[in-house]
N, C-alpha and C positions, 0 to 999 in steps of 0.2 A: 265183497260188498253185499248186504243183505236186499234181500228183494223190496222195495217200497211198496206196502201196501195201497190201493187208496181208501183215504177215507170218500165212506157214502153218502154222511149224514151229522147233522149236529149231534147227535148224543155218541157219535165215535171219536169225532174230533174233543168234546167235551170229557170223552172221560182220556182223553193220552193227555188233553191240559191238566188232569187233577192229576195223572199220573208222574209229570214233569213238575207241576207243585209237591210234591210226595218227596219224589227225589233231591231238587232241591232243597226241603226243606232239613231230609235227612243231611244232606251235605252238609249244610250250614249251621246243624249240631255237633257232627264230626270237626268243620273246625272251629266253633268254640270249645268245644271241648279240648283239639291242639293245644290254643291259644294261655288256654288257662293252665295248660300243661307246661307250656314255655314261659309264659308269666311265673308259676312257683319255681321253675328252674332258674329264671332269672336273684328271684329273690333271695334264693338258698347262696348262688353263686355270688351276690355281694353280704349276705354276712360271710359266707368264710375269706371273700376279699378280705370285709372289715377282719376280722380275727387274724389273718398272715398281716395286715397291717400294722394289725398294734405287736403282734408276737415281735416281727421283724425289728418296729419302730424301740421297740424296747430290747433287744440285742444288742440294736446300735445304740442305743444311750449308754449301754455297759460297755460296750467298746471304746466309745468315746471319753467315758469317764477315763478307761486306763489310759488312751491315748494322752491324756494329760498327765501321766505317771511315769515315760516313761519318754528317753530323747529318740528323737525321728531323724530322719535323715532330712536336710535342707536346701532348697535350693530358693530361687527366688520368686519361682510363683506358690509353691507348694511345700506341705511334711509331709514323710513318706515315712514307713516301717513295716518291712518284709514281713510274712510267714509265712510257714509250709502253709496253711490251706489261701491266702491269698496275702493282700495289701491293704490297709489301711490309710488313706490318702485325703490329709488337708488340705485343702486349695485355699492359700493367701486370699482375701478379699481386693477385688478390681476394681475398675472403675469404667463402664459402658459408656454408650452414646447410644440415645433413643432418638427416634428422626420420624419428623413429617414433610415426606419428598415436596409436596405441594408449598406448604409455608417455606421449606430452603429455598423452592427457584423461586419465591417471588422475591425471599430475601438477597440471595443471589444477584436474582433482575435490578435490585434498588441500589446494591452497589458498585454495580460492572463487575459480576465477577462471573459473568455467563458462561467464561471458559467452561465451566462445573458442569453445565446441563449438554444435558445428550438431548440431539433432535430425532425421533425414529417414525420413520413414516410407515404407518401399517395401511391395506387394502384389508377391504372387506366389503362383501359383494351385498349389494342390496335387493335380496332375492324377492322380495313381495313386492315390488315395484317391477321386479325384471319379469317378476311372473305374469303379472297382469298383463304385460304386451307378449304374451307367448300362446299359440294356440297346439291344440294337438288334433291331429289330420291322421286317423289312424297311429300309425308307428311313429308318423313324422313329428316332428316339433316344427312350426315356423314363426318368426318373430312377424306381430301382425303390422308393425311403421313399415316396415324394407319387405318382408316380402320372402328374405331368403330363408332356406332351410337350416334349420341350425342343426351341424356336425360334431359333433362334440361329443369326449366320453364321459364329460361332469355332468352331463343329462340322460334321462332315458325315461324312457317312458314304461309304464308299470300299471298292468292293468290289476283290478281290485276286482275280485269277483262279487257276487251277488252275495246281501245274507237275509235270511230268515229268521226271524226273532220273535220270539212269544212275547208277550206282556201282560203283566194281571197285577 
């Protein structure tokens, strides 16, 4: 660790302010300057997105075309048809269920059919209420209603050291 000078006088402390103005200032050219660097990287990287997207998307439209040319193998959700470098795979059209859990249990609730709903009971600890009745006594925690020490390894206490901060 280097030795701390002190300072003597305002015009020593004033010139390590302009000196930490300096610095930071440099900094915060070095990262715009990053930033602008990862911003064109970003942008190079979605046009050649776009370009593999369209190259790709029009591949498969030629594939597609033949897949209509030629008979697949059938089963009842899908057409399939092998190749050496892979597979070509239609998937039959289905039919989903979209759901809003909320609107079902109420509709649920309106018909007797509550069997459906799951009841789940979660905890969850109300720390800024818990905190307020907590004091800290050195090392110790005590809770200030009761009085007693709290033992516990979901707590600890953490000391924060001092800091020193310029501002301008």
């Amino acid at each position: 660790m280097e030795n701390i000078q002190v300072i003597l006088n305002d015009i020593e402390a004033d010139r390590l302010i302009e000196e930490i103005k300096e610095e930071k200032a440099d900094f915060l050219r070095l990262e715009e300057l990053a930033a602008q660097k990862i911003e064109a990287i970003h942008e190079e990287i979605e046009r050649k997105r776009a370009a593999h997207e369209n190259s790709v998307g029009f591949k498969v439209a030629q594939l597609r075309a033949y897949f209509n040319t030629i008979t697949p193998k059938e089963t009842k959700t899908q057409k399939k048809y092998s190749l050496l470098a892979g597979e070509m795979v239609l998937k039959k059209p289905t039919s989903k269920l979209d759901h809003d859990d909320k609107k079902l249990i109420e509709y649920c609730k309106s018909v007797n059919q509550e069997k459906y709903i799951k009841r789940i009971e979660t905890e969850k600890l109300d720390w800024s209420n818990f905190k307020k009745n907590l004091e800290i006594n050195g090392d110790v925690i005590i809770h200030k209603e009761t009085g007693e020490i709290i033992e516990c390894d979901g707590i600890n206490v953490i000391e924060v050291p001092e800091q020193f901060d310029i501002k301008f």
